[in-house]
C-alpha positions as CSV (number, residue, x, y, z in Angstrom):
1,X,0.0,0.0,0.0
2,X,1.1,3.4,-1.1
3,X,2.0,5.7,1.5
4,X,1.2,9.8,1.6
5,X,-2.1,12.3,1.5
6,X,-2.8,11.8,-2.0
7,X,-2.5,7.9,-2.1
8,X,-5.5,5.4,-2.7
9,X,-6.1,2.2,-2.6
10,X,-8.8,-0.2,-4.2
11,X,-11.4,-1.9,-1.9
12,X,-13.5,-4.3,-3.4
13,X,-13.6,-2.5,-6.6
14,X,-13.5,1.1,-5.4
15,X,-10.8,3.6,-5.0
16,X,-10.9,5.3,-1.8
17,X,-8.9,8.1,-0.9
18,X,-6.9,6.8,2.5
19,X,-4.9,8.3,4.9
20,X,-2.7,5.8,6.5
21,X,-0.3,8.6,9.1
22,X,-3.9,9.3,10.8
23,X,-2.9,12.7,10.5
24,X,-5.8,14.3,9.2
25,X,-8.4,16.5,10.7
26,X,-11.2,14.2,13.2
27,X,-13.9,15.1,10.6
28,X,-11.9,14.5,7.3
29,X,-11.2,10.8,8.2
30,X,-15.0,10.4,7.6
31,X,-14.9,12.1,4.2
32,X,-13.9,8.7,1.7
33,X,-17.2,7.0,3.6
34,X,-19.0,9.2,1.4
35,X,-16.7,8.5,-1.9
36,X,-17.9,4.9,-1.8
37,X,-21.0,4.6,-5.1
38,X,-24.1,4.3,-3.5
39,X,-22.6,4.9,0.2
40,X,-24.7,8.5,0.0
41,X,-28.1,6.7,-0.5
42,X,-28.3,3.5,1.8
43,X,-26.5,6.5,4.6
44,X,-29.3,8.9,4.3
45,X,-31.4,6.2,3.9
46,X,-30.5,4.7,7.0
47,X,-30.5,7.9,9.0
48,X,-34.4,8.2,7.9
49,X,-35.3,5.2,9.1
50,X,-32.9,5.6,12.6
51,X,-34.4,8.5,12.7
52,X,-37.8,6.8,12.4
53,X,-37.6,3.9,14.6
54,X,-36.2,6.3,17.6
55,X,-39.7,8.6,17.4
56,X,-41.9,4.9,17.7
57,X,-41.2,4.5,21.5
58,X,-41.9,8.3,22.1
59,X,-44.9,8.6,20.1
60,X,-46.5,5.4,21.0
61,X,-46.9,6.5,25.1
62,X,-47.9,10.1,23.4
63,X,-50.3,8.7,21.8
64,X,-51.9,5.8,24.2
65,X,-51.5,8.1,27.1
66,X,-53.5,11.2,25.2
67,X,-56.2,8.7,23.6
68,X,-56.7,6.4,26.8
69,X,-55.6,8.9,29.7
70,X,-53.5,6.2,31.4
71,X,-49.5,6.3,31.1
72,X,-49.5,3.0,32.7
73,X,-51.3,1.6,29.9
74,X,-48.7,3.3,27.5
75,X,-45.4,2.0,29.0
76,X,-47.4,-1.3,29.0
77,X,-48.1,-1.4,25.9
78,X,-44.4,0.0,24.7
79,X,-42.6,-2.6,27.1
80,X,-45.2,-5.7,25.1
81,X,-43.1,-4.0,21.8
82,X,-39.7,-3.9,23.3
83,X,-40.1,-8.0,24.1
84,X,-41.1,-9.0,20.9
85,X,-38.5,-7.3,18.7
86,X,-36.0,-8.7,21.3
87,X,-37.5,-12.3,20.7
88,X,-37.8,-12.0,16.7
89,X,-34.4,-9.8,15.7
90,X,-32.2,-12.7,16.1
91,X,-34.6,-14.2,13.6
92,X,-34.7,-11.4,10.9
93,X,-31.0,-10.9,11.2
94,X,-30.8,-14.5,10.3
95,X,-33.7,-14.4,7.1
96,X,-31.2,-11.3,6.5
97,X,-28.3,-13.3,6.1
98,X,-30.1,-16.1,4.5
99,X,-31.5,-14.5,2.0
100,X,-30.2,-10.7,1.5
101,X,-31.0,-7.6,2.7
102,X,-33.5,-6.5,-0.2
103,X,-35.5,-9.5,0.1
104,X,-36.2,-9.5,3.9
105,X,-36.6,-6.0,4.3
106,X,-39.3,-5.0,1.4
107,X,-41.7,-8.0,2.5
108,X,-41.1,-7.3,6.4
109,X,-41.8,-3.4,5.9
110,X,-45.0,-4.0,4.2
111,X,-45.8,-5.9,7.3
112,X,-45.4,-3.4,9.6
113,X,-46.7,-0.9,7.6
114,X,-50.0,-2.6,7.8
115,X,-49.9,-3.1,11.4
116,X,-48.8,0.1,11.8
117,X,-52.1,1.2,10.0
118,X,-54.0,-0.7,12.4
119,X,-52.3,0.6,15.4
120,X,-53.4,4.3,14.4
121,X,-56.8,3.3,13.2
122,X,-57.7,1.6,16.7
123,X,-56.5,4.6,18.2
124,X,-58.5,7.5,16.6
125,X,-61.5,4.6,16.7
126,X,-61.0,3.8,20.7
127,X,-60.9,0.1,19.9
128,X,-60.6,-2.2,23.5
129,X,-57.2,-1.3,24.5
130,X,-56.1,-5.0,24.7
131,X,-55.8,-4.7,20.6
132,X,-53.3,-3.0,21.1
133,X,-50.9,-5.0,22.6
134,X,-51.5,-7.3,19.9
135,X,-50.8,-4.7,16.4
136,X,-48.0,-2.7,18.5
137,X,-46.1,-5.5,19.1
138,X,-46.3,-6.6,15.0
139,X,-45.1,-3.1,13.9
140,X,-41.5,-4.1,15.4
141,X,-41.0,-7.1,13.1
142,X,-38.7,-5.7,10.6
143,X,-34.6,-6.6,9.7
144,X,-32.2,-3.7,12.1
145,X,-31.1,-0.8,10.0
146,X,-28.0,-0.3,12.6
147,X,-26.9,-3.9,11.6
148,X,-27.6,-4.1,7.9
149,X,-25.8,-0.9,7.5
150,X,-22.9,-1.9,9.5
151,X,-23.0,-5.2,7.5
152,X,-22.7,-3.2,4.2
153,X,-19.8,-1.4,5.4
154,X,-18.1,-4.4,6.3
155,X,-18.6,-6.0,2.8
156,X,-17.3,-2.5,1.6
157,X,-13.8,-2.6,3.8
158,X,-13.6,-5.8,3.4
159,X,-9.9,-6.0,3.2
160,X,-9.3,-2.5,5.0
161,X,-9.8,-2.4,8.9
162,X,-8.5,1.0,9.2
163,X,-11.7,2.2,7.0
164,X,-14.0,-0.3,8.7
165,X,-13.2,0.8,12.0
166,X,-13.8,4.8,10.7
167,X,-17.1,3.6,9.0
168,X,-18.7,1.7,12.1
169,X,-17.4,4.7,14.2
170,X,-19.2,6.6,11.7
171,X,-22.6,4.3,12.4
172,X,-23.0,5.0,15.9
173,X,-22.6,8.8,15.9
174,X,-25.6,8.5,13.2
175,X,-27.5,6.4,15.9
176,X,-26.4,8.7,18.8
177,X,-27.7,11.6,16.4
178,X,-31.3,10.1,15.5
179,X,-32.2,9.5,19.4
180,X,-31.6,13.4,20.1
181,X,-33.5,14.7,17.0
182,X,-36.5,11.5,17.1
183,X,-37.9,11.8,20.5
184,X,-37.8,15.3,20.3
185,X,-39.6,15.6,17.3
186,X,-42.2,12.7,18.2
187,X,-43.4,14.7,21.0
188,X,-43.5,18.0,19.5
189,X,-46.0,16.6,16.7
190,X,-48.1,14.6,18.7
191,X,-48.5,17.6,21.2
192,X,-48.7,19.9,18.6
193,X,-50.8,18.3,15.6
194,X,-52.9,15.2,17.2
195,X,-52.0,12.5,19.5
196,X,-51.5,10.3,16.3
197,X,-49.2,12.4,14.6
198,X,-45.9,11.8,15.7
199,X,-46.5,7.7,15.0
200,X,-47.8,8.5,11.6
201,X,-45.0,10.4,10.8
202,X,-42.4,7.4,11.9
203,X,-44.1,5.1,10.1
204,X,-43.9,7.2,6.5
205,X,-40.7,8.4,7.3
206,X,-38.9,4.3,7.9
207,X,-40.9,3.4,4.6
208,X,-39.3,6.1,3.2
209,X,-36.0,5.3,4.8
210,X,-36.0,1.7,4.1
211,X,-36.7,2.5,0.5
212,X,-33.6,4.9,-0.2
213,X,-32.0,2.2,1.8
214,X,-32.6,-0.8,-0.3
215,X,-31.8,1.4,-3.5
216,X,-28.0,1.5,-3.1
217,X,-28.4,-1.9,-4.4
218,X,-24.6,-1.8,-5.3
219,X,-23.3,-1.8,-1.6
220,X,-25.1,-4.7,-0.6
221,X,-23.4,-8.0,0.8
222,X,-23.2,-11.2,-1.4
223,X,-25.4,-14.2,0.3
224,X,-23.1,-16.5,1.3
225,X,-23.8,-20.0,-0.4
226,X,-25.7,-22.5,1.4
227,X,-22.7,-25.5,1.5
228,X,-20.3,-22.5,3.0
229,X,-22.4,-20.9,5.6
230,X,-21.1,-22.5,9.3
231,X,-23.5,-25.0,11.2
232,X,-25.4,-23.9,14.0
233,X,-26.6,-20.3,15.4
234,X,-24.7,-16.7,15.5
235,X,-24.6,-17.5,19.6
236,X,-22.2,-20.1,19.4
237,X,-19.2,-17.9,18.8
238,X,-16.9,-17.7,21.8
239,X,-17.2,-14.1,22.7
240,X,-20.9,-13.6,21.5
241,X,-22.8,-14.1,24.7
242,X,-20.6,-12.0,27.0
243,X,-20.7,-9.2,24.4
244,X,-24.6,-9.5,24.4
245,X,-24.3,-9.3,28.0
246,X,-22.0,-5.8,28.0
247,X,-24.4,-4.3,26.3
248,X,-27.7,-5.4,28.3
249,X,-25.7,-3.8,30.7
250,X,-25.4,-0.7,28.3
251,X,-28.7,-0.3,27.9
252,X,-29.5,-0.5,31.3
253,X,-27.7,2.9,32.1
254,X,-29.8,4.4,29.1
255,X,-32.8,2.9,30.9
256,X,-31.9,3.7,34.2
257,X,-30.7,7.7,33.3
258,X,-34.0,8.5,31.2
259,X,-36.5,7.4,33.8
260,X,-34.1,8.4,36.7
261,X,-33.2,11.8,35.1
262,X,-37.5,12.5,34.3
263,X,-38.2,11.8,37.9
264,X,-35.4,14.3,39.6
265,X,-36.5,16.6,37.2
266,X,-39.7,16.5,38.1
267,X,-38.3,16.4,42.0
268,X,-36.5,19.5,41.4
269,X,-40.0,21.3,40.1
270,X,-38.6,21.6,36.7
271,X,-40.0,18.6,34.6
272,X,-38.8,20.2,31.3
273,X,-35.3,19.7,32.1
274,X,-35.1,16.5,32.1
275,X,-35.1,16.1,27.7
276,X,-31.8,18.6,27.4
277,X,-30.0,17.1,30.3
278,X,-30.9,13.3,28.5
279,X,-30.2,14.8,25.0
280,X,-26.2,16.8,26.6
281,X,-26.0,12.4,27.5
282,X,-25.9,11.9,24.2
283,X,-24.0,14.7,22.8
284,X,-21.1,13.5,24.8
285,X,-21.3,10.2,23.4
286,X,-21.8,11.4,19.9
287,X,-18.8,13.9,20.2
288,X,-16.5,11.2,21.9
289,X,-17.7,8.7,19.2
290,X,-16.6,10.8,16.5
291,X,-13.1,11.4,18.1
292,X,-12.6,7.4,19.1
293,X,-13.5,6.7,15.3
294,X,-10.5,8.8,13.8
295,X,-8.1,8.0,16.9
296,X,-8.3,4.3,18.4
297,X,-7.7,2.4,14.7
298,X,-5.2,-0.3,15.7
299,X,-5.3,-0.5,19.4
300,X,-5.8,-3.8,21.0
301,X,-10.3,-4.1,21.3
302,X,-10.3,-6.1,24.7
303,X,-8.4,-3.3,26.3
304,X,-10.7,-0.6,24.9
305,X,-13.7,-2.5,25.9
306,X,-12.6,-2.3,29.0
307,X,-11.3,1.1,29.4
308,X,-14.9,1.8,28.2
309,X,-17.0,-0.2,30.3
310,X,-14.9,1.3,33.3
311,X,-15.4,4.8,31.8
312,X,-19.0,3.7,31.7
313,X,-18.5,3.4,35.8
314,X,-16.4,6.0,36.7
315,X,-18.1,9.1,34.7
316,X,-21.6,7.7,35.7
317,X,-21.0,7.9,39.4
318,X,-21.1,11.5,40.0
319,X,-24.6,12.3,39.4
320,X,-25.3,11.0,43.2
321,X,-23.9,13.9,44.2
322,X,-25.3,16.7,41.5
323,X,-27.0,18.6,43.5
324,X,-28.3,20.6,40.8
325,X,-29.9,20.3,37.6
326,X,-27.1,22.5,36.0
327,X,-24.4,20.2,37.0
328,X,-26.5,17.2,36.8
329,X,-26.4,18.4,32.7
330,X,-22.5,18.8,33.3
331,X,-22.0,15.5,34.7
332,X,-24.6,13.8,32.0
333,X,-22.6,15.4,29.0
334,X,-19.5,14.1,30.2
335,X,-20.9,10.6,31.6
336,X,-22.1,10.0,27.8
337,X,-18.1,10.2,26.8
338,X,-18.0,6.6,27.5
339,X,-21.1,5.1,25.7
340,X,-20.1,5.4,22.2
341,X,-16.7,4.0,22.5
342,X,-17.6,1.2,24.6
343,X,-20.5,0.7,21.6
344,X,-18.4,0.9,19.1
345,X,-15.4,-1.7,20.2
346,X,-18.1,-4.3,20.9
347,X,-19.0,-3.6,17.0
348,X,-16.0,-3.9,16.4
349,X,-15.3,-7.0,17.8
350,X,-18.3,-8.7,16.4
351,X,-16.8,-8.1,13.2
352,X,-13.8,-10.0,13.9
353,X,-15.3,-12.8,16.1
354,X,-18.8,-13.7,14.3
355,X,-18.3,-15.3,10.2
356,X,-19.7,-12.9,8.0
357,X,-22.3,-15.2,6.6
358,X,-23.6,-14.9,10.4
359,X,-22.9,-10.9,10.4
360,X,-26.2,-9.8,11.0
361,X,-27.6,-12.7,13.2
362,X,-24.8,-12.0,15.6
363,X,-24.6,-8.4,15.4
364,X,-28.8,-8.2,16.3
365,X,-28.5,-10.5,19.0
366,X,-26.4,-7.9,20.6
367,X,-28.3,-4.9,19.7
368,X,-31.1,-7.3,21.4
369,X,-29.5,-7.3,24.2
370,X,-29.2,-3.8,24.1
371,X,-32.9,-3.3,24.2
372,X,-33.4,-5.6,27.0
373,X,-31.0,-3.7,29.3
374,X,-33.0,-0.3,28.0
375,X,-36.1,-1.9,29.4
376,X,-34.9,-3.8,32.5
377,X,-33.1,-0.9,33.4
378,X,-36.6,1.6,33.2
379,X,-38.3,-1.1,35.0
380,X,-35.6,-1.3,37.7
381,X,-34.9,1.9,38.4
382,X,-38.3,3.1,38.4
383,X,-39.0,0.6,41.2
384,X,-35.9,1.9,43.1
385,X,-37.1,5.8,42.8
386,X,-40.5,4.7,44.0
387,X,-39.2,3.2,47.1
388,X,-36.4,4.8,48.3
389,X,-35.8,8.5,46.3
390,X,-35.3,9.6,42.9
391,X,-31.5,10.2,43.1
392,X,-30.8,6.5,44.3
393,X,-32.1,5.5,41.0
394,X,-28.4,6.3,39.6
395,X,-27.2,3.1,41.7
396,X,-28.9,0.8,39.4
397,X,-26.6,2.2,36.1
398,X,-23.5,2.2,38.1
399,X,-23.8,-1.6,39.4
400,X,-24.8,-2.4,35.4
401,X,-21.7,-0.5,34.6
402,X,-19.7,-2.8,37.2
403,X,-21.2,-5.8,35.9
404,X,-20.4,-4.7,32.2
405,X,-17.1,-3.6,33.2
406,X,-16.8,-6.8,35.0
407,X,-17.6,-8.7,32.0
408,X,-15.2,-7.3,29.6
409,X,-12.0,-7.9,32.5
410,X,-13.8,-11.3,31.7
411,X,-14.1,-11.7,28.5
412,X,-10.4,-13.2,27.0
413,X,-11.4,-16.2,28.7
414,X,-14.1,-17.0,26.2
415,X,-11.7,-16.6,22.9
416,X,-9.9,-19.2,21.8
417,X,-5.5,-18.3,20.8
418,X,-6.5,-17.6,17.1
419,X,-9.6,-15.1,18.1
420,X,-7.3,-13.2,20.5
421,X,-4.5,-13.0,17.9
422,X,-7.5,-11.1,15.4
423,X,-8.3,-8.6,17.9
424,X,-5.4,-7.0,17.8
């Protein structure tokens, strides 16, 4: 490989400009993601959806909680969703790696689309309320945008880690953005317009999403042939499991600082605080994502996991003594420093652990685990404010973080000589 500025390279077909010294400006290594033919449409097309599927949580206790006058009934009915995407993604990423991207996705949208239909129509109709639980649930069955983009990009740098690394980097400051702009948004229309309005607008805007997606038809992975695919399920990779398990730990912190943060806001007599404090959380992730992506190319992945899952730890345990809502924000932006990082080694070490003809599989049964931790976390932490005070709620993310952190110190132990040897 050439050497200088100006030098490129050729990955699977494409020249991409490449700067091996890292010497570049933190925003410029990102640049040759968008020099890849058809990277600019499955990328915005994937931002829609993200964008999307972060409004449905939102906008679905909006809209239950305005139409039936019970919030109970809403986080109910959300919580019913978050279980059955965690028990069918492993599936879909596995029809997704079966079969391609293009022909999961199209039939599985048009699937949801209808039930998202339904959803709204027994809304603005006041069917029973038990329906509910039953079309919600269905709207969720649909392949991960996070993991079939992160597949593409994989296919893409096949044979260039340096770019891979930049590129999932890349993916999880997109994510970090759509879950400051998508809540935000979902409750502005459905307080705004009609109850309805911020889940109708989710539902046309993934459609649309999935759609410019599956265009870039160019980018997407090759199905691995039947006799070469490996025997057995994504799980079975040594590693798999105890990544799954970091990041239910994850999403307990996000669980545990949205309901936690909501309820000392509301403590402190100033409820609206709580969405800026929760969206400086992910700022700081964002910002330290983008940084990690252009800086941490080449470092050992077990040692970053860990430094991340203690970051996760040490940065989280000072909003037990933030007095203030000011300095709670403080603390929160700086807390969030650790999230993307730690999210983005684990990616990374997916990628070098799971086959690729199991890509997706294993990378949505960690993302599952992800949305488990979001959920136990809520339901934790909400018991834990209601018992003993709002602030003590923060214990619940920093044992998860001790547990995740506990994990990774764990997790060599799981990978075999040869695994070790390609995480370095």
């Amino acid at each position: 490989m050439r050497h200088g500025r100006a030098a490129r390279f050729a990955v699977q077909g494409w020249a991409i400009p490449s700067d091996p010294r890292g010497d570049r400006p933190v925003l410029a290594s990102y640049r040759p993601l968008f020099a890849v033919p058809g990277a600019r449409a499955f990328i915005l097309g994937g931002m829609i959806a993200r964008s999307a599927g972060a409004m449905f949580g939102v906008a679905t206790v909006a809209m239950v909680a305005a139409r039936r006058d019970s919030y109970a009934l809403a986080g109910a009915v959300m919580a019913v969703g978050m279980v059955s995407l965690a028990v069918f993604a492993p599936f879909l990423g596995r029809l997704v790696d079966r079969y391609g991207q293009r022909r999961i996705a199209i039939p599985f949208f048009l699937w949801s689309g209808f039930w998202a239909t339904v959803t709204v129509v027994a809304s603005l109709r006041d069917w029973p309320s038990w329906l509910l639980f039953v079309t919600y649930p269905l709207v969720g069955l649909i392949p991960s945008m996070g993991t079939m983009a992160r597949a593409r990009w994989s296919h893409i740098f096949a044979s260039d880690p340096r770019s891979l690394h930049t590129a999932l980097s890349f993916e999880q400051v997109m994510e970090e953005v759509t879950f400051v702009v998508g809540p935000v948004l979902a409750v502005w229309l459905s307080t705004s317009l009609f109850p309805e309005a911020g889940f109708v607008f989710a539902a046309v805007s993934y459609g649309v999403g999935v759609f410019v997606f599956i265009s870039a038809r160019s980018t997407e992975p090759p199905v691995v042939p039947h006799h070469e695919r490996p025997a057995g399920h994504a799980h079975h990779n040594p590693g798999l499991v105890p990544l799954a398990f970091i990041m239910t730990m994850t999403g307990a912190i996000f669980g545990v600082n949205e309901v936690v943060t909501l309820a000392v806001a509301e403590t402190s007599g100033h409820p609206k605080a709580a969405g800026p404090i929760l969206a400086l959380y992910a700022v700081g992730s964002a910002v330290a994502g983008v940084v990690f992506g252009h800086f941490s190319h080449g470092r050992n992945l077990l040692k970053l996991l860990i430094a991340g899952t203690l970051g996760m730890v040490v940065l989280e345990s000072p909003v037990l003594f933030a007095g203030d809502l000011w300095i709670l924000g403080a603390v929160m932006l700086f807390a969030g420093t650790a999230t993307a990082p730690t999210l983005i080694t684990t990616m990374n070490l997916i990628e070098r652990i799971v086959p690729k003809a199991q890509l997706n599989e294993g990378m949505t049964i960690v993302l599952t685990g992800l949305i488990i931790g979001i959920a136990g976390g809520s339901a934790v932490s909400g018991a834990v404010v209601d018992r003993v005070g709002s602030r003590a709620g923060y214990f619940v993310a920093i044992v998860a973080g001790a547990l995740a952190c506990l994990m990774a110190l764990g997790t060599r132990s799981f990978l075999s000589r040869r695994e070790l040897h390609n995480l370095r």
